[in-house]
C-alpha positions as CSV (number, residue, x, y, z in Angstrom):
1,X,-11.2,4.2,11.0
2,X,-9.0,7.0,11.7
3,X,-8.9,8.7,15.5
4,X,-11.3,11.1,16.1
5,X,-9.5,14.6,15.5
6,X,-6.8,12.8,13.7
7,X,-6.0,13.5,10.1
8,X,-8.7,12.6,7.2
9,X,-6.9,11.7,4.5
10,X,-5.4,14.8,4.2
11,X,-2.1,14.8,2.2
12,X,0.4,18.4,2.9
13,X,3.3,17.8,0.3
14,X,4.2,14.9,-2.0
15,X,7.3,14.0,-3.5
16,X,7.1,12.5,-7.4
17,X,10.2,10.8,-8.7
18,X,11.1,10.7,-12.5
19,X,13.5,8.1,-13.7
20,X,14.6,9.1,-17.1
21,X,16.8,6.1,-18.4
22,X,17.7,7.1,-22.5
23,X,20.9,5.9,-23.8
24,X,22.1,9.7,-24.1
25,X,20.0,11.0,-21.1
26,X,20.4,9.0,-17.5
27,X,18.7,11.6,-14.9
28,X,16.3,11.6,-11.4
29,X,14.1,14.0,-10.7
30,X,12.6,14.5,-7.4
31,X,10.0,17.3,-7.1
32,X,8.6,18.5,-3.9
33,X,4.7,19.5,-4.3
34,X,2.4,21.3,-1.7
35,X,-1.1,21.2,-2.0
36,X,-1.5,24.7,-3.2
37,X,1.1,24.9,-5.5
38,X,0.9,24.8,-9.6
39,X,4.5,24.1,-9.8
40,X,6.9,21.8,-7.8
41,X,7.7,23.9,-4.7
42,X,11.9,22.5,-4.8
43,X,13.2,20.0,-7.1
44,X,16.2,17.8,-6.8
45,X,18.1,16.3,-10.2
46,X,20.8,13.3,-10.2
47,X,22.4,12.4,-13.1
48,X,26.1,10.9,-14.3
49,X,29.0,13.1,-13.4
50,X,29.4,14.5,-17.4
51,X,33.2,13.7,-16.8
52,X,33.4,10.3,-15.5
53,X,32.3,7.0,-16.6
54,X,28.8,5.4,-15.8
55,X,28.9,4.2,-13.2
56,X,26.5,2.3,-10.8
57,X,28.2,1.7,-8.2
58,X,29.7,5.0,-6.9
59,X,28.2,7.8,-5.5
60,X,31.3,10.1,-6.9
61,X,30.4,9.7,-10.6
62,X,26.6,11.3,-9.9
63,X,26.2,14.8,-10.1
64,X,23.2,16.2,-7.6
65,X,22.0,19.7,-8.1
66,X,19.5,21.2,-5.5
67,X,20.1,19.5,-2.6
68,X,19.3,19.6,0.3
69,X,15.6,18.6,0.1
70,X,13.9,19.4,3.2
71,X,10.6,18.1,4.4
72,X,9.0,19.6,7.3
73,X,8.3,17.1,9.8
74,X,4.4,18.6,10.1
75,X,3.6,18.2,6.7
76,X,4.9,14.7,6.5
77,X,3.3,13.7,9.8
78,X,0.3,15.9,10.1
79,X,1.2,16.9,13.5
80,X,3.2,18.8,15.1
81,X,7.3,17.4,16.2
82,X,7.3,16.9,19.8
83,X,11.0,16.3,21.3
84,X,14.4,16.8,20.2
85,X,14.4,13.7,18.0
86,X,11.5,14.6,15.9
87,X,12.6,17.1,13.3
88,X,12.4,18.0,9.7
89,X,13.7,15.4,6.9
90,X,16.8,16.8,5.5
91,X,17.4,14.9,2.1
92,X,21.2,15.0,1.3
93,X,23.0,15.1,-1.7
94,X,24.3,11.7,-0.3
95,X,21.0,10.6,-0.2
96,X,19.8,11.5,-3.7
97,X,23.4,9.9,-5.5
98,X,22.6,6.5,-3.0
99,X,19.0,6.5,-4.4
100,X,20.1,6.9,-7.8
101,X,22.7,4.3,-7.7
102,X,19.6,2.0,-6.1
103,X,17.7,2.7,-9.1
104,X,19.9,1.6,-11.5
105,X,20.6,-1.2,-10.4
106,X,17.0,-2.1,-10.1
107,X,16.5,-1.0,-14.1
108,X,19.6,-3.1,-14.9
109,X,18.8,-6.0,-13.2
110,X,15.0,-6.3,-14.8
């Protein structure tokens, strides 16, 4: 049972990850939905770097377009940031190649 005047259930913004893994298409897609949006509010692609190799294992050979993603640390947490150290989540382009060179491996290795 949730604390009384805590949050219900209630949901602010949701990120949806689409792995697209064709044999002429490798790409991520992270979109960034708020609750009364029709349309992802920010979206974040990673694919191969068109002029390198496929690779993997290097955060060089992905190409990341739209980052930074930034997630406001009251609509991930439902309250408000109290302190210095709680802030909004900044997303990096590091980030997104890193996650994308996770999920490959993960599809390869199944």
């Amino acid at each position: 049972m949730p604390p009384p005047g805590g949050p219900q259930g209630d949901v602010k913004t949701v990120l949806l990850v689409k792995m697209y893994h064709g044999k002429k298409m490798k790409r991520i897609v992270v979109e960034q939905w708020y609750r009364d949006h029709q349309s992802p509010y920010h979206t974040v692609t990673a694919k191969p770097h068109p002029d390198k190799p496929f690779s993997i294992h290097d955060v060089d050979h992905w190409v990341v377009e739209g980052a930074p993603m930034v997630l406001p640390f009251q609509d991930v947490f439902l309250r408000p940031a109290q302190g210095q150290e709680e802030t909004d989540l900044v997303l990096t382009e590091d980030f997104f190649a890193t996650m994308a060179m996770q999920c490959w491996q993960t599809a390869t290795d199944i």
